[in-house]
N, C-alpha and C positions, 0 to 999 in steps of 0.2 A: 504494500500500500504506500502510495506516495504519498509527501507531503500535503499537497492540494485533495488529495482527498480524503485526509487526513480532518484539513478543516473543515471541508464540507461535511463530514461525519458530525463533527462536534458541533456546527452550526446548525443540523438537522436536529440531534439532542437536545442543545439550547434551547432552539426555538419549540419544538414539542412541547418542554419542561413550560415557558414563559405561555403558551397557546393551554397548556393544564392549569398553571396556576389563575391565568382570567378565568377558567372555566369556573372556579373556585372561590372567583373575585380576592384575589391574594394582591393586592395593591399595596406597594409600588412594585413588588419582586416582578409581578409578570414585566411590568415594563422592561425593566433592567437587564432581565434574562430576553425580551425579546431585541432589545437592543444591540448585546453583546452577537446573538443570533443572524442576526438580521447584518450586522455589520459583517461579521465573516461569509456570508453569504456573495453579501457585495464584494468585499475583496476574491471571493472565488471569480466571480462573475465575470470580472475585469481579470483575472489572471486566465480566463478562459478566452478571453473577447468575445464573451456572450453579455452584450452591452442590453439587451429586452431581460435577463436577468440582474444586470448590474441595474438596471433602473429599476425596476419595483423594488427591490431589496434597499436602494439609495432613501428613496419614497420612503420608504417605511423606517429607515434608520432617520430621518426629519422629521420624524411622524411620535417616534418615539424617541428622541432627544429633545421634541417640543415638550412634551408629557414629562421628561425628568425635569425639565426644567420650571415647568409650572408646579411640579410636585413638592419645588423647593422654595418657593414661593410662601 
C-alpha cells in the first residue's frame, strides 16, 4: 500500500467517524473529524489531478473550517 493510499484510507475512516458522530449530534467533534477528513481527501485529490474531487472535498473543508470557526465564537 502506498502512501497516497495510505491517506485516503485514513481520510475514509475520518470522515465515516465525523458522518457517525453528526449522526449522534456529537458537536463540535463531528466537525473536527470531518474537517481533518475532508482535508486529506482534498490533498489526495490534487495529488491525483482529480481536481471534481479536489473540489467538493475543498467545499467542504470551507464549509467546515467556517463551523470551527463560528464554534469559537
Amino acid at each position: 500500500m502506498g502512501t497516497l493510499d495510505l491517506i485516503k484510507w485514513l481520510g475514509t475512516i475520518i470522515c465515516l467517524l465525523g458522518i457517525g458522530l453528526t449522526s449522534f449530534n456529537y458537536y463540535p467533534s463531528n466537525i473536527y473529524f470531518g474537517l481533518i477528513g475532508s482535508s486529506l481527501w482534498a490533498f489526495a485529490g490534487i495529488a491525483q489531478k482529480d481536481y471534481a474531487l479536489f473540489l467538493v472535498e475543498f467545499v467542504a473543508v470551507i464549509m467546515y473550517a467556517t463551523g470551527v470557526f463560528y464554534e469559537r465564537l
